[in-house]
N, CA, C and O atoms as a Tripos MOL2 file, in Angstrom:
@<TRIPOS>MOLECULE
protein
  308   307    77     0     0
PROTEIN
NO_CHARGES

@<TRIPOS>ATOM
      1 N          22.2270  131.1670   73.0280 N.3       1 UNK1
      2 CA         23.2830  130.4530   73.7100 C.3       1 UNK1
      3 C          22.7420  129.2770   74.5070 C.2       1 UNK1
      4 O          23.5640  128.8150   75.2990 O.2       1 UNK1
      5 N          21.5040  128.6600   74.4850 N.am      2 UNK2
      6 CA         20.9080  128.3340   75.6250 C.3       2 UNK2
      7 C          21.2950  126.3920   74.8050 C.2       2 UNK2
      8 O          21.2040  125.2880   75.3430 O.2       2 UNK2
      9 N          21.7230  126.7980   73.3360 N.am      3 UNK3
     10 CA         21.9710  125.2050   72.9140 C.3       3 UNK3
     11 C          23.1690  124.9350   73.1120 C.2       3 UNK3
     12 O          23.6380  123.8170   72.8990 O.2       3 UNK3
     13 N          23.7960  125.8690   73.5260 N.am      4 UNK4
     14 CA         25.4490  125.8040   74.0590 C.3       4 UNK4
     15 C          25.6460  125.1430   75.6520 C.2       4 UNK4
     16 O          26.5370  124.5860   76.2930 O.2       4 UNK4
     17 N          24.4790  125.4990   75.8160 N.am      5 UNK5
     18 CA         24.2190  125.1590   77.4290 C.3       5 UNK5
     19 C          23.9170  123.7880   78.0690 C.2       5 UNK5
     20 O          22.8250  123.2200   78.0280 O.2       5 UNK5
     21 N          25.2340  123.2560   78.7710 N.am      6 UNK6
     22 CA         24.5810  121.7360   79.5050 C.3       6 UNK6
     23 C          23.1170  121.8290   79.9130 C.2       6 UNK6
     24 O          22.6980  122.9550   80.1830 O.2       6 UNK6
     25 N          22.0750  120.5320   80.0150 N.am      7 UNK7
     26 CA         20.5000  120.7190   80.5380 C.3       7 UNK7
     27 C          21.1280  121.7050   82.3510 C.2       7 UNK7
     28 O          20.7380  122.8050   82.7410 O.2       7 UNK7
     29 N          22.0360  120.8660   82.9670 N.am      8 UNK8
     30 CA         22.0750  121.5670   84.5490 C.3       8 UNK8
     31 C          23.1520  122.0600   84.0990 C.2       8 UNK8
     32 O          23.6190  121.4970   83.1090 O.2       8 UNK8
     33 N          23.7440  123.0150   84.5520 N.am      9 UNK9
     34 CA         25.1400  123.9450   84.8410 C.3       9 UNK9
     35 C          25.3700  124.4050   86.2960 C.2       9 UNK9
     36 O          24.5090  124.3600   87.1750 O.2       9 UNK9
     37 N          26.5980  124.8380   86.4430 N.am     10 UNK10
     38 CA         26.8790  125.2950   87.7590 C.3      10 UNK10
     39 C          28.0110  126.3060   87.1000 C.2      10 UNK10
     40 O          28.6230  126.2340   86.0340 O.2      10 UNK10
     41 N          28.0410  127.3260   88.2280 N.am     11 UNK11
     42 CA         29.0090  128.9400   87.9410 C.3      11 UNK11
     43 C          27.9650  129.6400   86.9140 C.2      11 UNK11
     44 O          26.7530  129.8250   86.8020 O.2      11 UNK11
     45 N          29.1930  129.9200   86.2250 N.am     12 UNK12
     46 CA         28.4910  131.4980   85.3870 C.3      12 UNK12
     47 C          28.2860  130.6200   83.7560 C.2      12 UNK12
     48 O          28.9740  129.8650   83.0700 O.2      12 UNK12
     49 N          26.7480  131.3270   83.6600 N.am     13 UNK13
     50 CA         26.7550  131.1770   82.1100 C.3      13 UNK13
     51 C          25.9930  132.2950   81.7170 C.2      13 UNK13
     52 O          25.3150  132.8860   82.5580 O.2      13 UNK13
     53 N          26.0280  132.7350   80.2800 N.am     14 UNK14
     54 CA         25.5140  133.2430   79.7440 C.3      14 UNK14
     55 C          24.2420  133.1740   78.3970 C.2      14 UNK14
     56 O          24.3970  132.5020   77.3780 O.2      14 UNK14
     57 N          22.9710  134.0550   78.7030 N.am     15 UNK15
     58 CA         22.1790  133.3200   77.6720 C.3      15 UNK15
     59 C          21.9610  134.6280   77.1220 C.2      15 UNK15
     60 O          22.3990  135.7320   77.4470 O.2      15 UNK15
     61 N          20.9330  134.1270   75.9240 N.am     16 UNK16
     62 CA         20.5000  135.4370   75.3630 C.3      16 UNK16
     63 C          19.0720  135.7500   75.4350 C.2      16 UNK16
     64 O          18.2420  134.9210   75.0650 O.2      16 UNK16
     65 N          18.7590  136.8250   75.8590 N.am     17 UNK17
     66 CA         17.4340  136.5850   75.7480 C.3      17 UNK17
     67 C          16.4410  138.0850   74.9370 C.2      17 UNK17
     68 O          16.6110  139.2960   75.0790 O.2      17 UNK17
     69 N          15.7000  137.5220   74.3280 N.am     18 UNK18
     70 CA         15.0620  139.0610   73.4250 C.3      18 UNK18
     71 C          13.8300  139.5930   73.9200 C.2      18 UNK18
     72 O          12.9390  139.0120   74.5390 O.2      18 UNK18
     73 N          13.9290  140.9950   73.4910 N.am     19 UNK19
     74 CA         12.8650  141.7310   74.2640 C.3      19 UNK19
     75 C          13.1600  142.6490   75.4200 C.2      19 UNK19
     76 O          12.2890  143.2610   76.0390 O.2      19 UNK19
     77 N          14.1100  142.6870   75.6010 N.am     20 UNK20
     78 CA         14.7900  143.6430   77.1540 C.3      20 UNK20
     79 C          15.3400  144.9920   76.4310 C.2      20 UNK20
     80 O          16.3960  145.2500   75.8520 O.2      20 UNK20
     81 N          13.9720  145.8660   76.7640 N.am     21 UNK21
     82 CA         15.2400  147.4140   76.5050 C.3      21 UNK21
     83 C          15.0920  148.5140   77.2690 C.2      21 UNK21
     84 O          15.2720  149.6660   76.8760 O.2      21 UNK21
     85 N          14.6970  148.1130   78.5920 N.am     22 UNK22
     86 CA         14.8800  149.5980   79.5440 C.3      22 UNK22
     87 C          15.3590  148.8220   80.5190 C.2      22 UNK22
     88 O          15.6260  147.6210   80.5150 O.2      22 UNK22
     89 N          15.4610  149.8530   81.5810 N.am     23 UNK23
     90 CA         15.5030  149.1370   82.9160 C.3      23 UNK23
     91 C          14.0120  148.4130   83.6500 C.2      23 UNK23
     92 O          13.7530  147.3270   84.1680 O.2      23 UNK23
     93 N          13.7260  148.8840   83.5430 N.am     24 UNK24
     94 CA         12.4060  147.9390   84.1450 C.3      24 UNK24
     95 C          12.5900  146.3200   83.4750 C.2      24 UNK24
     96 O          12.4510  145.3370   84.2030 O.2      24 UNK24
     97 N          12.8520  146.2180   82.2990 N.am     25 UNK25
     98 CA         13.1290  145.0750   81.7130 C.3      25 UNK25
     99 C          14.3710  144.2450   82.3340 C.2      25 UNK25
    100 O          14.2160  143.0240   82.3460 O.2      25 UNK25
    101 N          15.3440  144.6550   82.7500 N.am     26 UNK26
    102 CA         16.8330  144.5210   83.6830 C.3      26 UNK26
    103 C          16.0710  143.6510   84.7630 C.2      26 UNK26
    104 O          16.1850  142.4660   85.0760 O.2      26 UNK26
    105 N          15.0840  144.8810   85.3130 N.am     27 UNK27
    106 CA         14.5100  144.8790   87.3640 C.3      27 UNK27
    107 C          13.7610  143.7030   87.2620 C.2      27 UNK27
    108 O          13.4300  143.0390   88.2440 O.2      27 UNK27
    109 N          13.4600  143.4010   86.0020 N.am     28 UNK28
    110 CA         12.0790  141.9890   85.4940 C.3      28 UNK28
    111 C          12.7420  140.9110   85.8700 C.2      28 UNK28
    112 O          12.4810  140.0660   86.7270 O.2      28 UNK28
    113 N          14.1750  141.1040   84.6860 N.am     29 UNK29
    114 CA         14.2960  139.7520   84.5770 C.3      29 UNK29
    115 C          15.2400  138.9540   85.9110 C.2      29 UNK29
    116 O          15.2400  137.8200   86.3890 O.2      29 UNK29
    117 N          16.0430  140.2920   86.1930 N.am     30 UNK30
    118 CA         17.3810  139.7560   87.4420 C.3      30 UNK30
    119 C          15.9070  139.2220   88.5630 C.2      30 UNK30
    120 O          15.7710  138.0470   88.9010 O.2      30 UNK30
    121 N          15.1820  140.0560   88.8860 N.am     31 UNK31
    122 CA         14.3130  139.3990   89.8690 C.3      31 UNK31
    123 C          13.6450  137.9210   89.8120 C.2      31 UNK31
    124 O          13.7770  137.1510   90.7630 O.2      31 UNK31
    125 N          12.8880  137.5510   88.5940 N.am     32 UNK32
    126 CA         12.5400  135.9880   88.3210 C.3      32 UNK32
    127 C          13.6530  135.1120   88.5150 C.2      32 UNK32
    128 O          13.4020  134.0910   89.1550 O.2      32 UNK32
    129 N          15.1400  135.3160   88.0030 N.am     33 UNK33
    130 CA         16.5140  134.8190   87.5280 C.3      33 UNK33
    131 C          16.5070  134.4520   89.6530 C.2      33 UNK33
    132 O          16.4260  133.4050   90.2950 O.2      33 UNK33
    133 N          16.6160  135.7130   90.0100 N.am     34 UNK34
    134 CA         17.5530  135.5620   91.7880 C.3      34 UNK34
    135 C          16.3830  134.9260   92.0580 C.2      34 UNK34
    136 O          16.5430  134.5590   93.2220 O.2      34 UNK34
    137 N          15.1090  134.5020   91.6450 N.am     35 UNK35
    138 CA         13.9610  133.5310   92.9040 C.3      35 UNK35
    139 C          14.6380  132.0350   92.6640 C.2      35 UNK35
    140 O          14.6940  131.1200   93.4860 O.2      35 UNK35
    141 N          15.0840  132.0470   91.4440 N.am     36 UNK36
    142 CA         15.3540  130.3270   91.0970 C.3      36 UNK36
    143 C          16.3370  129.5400   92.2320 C.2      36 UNK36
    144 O          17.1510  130.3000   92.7570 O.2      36 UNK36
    145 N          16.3640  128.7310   92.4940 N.am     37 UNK37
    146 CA         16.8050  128.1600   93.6920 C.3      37 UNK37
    147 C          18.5260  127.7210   93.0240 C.2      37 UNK37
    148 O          18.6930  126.9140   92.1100 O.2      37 UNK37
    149 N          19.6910  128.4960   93.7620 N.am     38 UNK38
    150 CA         21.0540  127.9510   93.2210 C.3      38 UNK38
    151 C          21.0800  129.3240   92.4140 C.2      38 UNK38
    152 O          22.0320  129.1310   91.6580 O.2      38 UNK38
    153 N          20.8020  130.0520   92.2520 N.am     39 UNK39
    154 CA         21.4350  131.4980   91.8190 C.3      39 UNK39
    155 C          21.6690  132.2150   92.5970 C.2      39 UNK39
    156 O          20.9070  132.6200   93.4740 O.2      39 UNK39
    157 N          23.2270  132.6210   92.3420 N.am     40 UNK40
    158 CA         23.8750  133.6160   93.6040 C.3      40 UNK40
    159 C          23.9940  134.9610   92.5730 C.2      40 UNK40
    160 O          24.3870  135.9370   93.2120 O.2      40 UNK40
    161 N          23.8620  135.1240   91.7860 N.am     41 UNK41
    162 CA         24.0070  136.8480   90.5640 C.3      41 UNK41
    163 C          23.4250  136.5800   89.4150 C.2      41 UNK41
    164 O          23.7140  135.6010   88.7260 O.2      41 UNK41
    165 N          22.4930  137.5000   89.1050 N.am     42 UNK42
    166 CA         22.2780  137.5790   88.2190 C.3      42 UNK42
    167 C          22.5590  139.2240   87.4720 C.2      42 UNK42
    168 O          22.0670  140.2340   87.9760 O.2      42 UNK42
    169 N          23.4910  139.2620   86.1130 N.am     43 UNK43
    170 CA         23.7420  140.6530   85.5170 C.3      43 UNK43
    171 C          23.3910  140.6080   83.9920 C.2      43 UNK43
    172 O          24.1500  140.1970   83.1140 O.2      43 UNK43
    173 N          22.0000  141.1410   83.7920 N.am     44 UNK44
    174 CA         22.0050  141.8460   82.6200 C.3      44 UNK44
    175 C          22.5550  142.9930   81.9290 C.2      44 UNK44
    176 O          22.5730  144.0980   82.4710 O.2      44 UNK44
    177 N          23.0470  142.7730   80.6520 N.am     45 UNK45
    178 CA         23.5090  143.5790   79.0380 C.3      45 UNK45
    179 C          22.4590  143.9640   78.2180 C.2      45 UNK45
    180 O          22.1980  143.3880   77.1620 O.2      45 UNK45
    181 N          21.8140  144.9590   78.6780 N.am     46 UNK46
    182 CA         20.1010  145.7760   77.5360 C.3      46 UNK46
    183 C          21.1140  145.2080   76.5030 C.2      46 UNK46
    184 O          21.1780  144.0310   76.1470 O.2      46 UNK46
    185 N          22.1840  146.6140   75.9240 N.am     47 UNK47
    186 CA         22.2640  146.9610   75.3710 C.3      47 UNK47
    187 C          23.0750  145.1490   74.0760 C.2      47 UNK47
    188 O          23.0530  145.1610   72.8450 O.2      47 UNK47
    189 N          23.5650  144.0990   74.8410 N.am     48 UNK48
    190 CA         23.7940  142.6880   73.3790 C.3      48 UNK48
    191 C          22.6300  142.1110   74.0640 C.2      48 UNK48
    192 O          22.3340  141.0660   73.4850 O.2      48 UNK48
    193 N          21.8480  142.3470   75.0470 N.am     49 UNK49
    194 CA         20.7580  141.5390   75.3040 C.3      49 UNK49
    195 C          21.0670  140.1290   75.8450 C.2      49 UNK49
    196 O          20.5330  139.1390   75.3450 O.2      49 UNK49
    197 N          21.8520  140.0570   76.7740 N.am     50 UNK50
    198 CA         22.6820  139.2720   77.5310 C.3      50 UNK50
    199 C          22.2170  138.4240   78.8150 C.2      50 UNK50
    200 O          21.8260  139.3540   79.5190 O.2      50 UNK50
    201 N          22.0340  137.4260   79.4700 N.am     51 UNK51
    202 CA         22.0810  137.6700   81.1960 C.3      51 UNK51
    203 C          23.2410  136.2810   81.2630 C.2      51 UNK51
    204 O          23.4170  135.2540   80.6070 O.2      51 UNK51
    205 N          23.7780  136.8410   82.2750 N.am     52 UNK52
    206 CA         25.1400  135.9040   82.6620 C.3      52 UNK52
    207 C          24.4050  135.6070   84.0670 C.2      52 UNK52
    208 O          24.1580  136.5630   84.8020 O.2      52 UNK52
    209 N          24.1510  134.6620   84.3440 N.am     53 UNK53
    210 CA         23.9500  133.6630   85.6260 C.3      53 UNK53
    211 C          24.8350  133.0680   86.0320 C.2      53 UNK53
    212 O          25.3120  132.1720   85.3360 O.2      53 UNK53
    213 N          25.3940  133.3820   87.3830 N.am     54 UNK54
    214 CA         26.1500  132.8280   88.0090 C.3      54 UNK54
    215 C          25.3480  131.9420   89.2130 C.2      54 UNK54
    216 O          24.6020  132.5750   89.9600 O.2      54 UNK54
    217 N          25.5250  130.2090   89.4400 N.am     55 UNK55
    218 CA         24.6790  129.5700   90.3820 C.3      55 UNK55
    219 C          26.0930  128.7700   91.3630 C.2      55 UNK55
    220 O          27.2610  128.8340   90.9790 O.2      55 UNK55
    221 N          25.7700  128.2430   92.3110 N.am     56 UNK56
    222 CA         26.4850  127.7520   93.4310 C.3      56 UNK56
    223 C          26.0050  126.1560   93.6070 C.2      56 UNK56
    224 O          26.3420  125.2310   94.3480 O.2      56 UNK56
    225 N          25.4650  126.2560   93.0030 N.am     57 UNK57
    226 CA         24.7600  124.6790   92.3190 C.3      57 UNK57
    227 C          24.1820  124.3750   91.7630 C.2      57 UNK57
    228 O          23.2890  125.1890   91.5260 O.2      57 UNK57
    229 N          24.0830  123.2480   91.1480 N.am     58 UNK58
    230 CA         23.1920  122.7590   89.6820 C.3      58 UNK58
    231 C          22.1750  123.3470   89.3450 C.2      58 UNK58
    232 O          21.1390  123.0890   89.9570 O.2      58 UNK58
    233 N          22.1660  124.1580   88.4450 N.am     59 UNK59
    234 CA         20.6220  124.8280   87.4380 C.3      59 UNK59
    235 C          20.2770  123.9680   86.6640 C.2      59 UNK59
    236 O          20.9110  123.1390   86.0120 O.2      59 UNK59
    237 N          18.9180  124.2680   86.7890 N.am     60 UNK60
    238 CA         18.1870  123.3580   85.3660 C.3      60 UNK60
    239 C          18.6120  124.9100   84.4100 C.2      60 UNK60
    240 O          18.8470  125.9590   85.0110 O.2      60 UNK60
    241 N          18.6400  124.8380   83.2900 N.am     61 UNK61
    242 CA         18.3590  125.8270   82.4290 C.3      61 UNK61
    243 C          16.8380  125.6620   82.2760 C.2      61 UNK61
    244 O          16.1970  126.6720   81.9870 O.2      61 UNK61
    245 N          16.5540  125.1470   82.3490 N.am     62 UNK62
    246 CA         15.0120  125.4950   82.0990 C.3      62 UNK62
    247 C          14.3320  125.9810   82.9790 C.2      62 UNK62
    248 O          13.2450  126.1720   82.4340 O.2      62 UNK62
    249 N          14.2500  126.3850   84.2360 N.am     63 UNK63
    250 CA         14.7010  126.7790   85.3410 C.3      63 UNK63
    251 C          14.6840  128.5090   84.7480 C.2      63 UNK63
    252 O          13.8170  129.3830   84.7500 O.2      63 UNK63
    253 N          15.9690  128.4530   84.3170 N.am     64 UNK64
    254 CA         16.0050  130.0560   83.9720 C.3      64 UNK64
    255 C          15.1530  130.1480   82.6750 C.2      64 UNK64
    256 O          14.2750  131.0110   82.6750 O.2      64 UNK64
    257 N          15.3000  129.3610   81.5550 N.am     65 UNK65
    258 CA         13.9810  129.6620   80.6560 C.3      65 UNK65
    259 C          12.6570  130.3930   81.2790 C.2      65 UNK65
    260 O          12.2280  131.4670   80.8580 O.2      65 UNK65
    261 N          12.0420  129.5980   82.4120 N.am     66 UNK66
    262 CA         10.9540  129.3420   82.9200 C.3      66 UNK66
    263 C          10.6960  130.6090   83.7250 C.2      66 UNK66
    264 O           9.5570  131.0440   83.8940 O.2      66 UNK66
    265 N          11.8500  131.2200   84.2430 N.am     67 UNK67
    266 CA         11.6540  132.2190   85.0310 C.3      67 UNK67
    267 C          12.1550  133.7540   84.1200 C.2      67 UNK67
    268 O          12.2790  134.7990   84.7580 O.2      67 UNK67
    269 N          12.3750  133.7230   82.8110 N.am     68 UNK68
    270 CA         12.5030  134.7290   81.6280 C.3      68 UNK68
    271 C          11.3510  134.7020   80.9450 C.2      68 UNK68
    272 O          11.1230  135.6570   80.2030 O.2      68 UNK68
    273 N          10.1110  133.3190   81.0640 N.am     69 UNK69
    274 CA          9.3840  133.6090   80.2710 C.3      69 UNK69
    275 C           8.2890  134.5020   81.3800 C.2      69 UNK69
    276 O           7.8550  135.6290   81.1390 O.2      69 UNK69
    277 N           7.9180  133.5080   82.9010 N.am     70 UNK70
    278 CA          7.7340  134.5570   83.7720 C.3      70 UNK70
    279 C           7.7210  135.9650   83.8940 C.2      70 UNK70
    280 O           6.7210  136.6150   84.2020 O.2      70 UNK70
    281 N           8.9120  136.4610   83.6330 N.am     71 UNK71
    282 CA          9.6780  138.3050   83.2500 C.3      71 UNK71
    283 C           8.5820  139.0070   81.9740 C.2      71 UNK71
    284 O           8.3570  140.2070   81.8190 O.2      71 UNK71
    285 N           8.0500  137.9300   81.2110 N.am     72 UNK72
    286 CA          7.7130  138.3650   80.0190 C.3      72 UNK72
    287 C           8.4790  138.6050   78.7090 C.2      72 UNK72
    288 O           8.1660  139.3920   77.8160 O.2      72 UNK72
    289 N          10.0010  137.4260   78.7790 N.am     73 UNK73
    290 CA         10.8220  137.8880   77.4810 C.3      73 UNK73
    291 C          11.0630  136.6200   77.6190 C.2      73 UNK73
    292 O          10.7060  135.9120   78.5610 O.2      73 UNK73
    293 N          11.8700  136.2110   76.3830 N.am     74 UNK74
    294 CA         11.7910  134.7200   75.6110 C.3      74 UNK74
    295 C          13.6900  134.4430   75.4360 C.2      74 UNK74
    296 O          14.5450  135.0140   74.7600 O.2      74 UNK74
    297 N          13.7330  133.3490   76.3670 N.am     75 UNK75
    298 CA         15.0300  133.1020   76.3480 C.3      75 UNK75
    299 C          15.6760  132.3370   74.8510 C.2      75 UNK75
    300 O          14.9680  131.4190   74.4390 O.2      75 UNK75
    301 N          16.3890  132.5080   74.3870 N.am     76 UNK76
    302 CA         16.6500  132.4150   73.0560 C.3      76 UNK76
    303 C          17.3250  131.0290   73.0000 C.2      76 UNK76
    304 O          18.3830  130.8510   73.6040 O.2      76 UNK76
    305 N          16.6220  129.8400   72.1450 N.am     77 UNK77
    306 CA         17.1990  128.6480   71.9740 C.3      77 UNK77
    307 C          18.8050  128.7610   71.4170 C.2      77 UNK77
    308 O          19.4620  127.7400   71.2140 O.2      77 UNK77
@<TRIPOS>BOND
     1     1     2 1
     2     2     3 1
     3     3     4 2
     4     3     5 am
     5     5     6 1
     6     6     7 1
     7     7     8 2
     8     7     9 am
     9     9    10 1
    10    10    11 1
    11    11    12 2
    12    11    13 am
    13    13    14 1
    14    14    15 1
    15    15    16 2
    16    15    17 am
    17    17    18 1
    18    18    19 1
    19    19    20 2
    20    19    21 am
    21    21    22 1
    22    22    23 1
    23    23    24 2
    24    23    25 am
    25    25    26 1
    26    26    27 1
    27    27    28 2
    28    27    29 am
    29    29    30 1
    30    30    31 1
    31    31    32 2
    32    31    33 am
    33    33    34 1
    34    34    35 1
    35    35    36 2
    36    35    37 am
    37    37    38 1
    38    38    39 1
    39    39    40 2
    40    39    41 am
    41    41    42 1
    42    42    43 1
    43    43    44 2
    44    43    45 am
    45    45    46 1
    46    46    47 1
    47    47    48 2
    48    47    49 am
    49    49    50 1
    50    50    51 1
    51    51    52 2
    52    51    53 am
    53    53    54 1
    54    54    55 1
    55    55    56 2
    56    55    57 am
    57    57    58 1
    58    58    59 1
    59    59    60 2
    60    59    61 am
    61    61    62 1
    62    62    63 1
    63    63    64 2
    64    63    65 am
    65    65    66 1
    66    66    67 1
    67    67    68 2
    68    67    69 am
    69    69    70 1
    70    70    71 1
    71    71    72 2
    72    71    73 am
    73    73    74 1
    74    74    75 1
    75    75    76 2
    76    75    77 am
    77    77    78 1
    78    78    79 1
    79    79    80 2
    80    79    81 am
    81    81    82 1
    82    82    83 1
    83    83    84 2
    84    83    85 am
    85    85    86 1
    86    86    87 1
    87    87    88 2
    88    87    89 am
    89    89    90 1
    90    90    91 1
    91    91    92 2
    92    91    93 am
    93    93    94 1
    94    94    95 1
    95    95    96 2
    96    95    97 am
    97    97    98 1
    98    98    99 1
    99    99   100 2
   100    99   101 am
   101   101   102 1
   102   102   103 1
   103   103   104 2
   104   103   105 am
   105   105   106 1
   106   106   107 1
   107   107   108 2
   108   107   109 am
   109   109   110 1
   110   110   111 1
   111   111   112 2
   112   111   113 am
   113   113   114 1
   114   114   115 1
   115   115   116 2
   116   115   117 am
   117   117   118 1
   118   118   119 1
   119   119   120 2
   120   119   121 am
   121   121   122 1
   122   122   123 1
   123   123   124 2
   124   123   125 am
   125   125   126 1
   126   126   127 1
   127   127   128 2
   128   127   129 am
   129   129   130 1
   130   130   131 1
   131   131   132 2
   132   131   133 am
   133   133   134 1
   134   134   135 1
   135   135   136 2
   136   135   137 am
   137   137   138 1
   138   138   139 1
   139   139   140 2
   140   139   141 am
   141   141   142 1
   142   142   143 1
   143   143   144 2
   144   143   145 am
   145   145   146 1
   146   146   147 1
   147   147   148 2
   148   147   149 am
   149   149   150 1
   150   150   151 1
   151   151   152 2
   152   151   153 am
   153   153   154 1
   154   154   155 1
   155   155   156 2
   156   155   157 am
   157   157   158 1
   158   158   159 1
   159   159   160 2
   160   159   161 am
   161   161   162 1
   162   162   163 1
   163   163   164 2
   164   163   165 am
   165   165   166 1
   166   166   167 1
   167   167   168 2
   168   167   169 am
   169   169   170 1
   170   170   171 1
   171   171   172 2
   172   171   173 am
   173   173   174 1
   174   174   175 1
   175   175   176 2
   176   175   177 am
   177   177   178 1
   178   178   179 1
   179   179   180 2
   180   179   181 am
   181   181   182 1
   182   182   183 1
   183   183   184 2
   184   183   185 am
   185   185   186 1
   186   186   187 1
   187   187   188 2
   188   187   189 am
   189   189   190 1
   190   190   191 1
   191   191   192 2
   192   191   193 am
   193   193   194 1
   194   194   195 1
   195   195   196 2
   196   195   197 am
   197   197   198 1
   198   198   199 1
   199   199   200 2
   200   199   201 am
   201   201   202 1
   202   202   203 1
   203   203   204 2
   204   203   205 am
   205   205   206 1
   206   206   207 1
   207   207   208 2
   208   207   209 am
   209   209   210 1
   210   210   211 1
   211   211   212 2
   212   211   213 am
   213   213   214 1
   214   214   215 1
   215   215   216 2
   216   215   217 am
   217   217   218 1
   218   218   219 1
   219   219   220 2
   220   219   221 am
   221   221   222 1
   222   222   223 1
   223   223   224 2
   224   223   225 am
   225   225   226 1
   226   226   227 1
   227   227   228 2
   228   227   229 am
   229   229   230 1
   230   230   231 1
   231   231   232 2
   232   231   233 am
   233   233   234 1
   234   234   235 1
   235   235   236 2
   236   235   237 am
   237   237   238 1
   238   238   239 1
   239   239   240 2
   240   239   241 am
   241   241   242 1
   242   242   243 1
   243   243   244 2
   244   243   245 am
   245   245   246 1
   246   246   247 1
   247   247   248 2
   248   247   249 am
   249   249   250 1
   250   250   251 1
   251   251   252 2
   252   251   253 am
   253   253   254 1
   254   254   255 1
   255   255   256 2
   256   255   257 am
   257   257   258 1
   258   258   259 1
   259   259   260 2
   260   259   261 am
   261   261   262 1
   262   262   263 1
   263   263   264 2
   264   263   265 am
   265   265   266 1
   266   266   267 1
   267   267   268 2
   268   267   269 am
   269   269   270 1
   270   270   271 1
   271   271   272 2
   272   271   273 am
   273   273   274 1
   274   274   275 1
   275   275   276 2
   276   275   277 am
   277   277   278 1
   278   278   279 1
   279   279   280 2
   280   279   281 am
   281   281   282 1
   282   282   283 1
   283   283   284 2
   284   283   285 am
   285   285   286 1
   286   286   287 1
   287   287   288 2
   288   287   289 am
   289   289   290 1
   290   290   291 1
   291   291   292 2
   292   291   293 am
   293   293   294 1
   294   294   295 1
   295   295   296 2
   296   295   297 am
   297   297   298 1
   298   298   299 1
   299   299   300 2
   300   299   301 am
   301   301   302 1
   302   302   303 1
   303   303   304 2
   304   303   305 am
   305   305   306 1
   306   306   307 1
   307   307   308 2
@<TRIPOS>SUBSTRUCTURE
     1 UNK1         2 RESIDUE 1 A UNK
     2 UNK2         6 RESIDUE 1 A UNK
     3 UNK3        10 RESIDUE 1 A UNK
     4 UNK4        14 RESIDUE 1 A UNK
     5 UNK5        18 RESIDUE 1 A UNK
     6 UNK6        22 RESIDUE 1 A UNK
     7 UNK7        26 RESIDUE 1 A UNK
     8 UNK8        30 RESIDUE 1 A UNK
     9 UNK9        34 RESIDUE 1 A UNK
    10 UNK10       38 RESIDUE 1 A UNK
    11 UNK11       42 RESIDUE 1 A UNK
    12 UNK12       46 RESIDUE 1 A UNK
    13 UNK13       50 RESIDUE 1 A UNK
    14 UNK14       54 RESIDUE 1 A UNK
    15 UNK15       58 RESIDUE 1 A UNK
    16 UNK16       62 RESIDUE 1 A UNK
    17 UNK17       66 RESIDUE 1 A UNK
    18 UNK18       70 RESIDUE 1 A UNK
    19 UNK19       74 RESIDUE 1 A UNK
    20 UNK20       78 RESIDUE 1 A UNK
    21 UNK21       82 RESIDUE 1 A UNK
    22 UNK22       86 RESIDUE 1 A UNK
    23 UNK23       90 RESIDUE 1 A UNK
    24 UNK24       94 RESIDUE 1 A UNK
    25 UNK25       98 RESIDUE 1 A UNK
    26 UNK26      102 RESIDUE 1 A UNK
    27 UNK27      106 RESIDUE 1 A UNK
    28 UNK28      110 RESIDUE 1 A UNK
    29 UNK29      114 RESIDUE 1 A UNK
    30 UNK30      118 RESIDUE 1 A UNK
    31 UNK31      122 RESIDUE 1 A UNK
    32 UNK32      126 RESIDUE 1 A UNK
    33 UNK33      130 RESIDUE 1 A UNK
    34 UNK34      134 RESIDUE 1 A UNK
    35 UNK35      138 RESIDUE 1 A UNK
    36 UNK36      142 RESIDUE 1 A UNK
    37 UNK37      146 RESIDUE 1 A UNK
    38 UNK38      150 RESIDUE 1 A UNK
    39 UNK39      154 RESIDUE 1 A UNK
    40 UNK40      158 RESIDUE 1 A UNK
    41 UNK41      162 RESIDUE 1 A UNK
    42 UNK42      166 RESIDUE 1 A UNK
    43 UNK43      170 RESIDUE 1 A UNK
    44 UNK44      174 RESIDUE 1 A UNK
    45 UNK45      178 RESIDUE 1 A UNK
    46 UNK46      182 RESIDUE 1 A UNK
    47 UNK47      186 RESIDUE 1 A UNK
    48 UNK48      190 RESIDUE 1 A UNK
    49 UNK49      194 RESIDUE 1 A UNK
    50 UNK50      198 RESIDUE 1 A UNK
    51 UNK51      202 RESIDUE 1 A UNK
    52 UNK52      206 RESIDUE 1 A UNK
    53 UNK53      210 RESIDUE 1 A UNK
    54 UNK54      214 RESIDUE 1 A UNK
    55 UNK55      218 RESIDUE 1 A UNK
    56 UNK56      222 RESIDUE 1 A UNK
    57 UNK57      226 RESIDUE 1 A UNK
    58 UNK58      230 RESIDUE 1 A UNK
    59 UNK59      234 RESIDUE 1 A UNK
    60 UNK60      238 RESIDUE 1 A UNK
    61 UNK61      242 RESIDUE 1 A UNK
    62 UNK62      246 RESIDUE 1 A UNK
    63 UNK63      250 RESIDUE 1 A UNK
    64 UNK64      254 RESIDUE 1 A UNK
    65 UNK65      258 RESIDUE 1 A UNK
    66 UNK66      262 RESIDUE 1 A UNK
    67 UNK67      266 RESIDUE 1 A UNK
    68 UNK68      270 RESIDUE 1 A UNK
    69 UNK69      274 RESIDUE 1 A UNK
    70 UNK70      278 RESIDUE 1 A UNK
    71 UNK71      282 RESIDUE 1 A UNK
    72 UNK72      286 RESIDUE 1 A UNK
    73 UNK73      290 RESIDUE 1 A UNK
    74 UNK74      294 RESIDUE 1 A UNK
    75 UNK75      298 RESIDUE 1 A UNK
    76 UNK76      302 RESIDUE 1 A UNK
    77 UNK77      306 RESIDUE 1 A UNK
């Protein structure tokens, strides 16, 4: 979803990202996601492999790329 995605966004979007299947993988990624500056929620989906970011002002997406590859999982172009 991430080519669906304006370069900055604001509110909620959703990406996909692969490689997430326990919780520890969840605790990984919401934690890198909430350091990024302008994220107010972050909620991962293990199970479609989901994270919906909600920000309060302009995200880079790369930004959240950057902080999924951080987590150790690969945000999906």
């Amino acid at each position: 979803m991430l080519s669906d995605t304006p370069r900055t966004f604001v509110g909620s979007t959703t990406f996909t990202v692969t490689g997430m299947t326990c919780d520890h993988c969840r605790r990984a990624v919401t934690q890198e996601i909430s350091a990024v500056e302008g994220v107010e929620s972050v909620a991962v989906d293990l199970a479609s492999g989901t994270v919906t970011v909600s920000t309060d002002q302009p995200v880079d997406r790369a930004d959240i790329a950057a902080a999924v590859d951080e987590a150790g999982y690969v945000l999906v172009p």
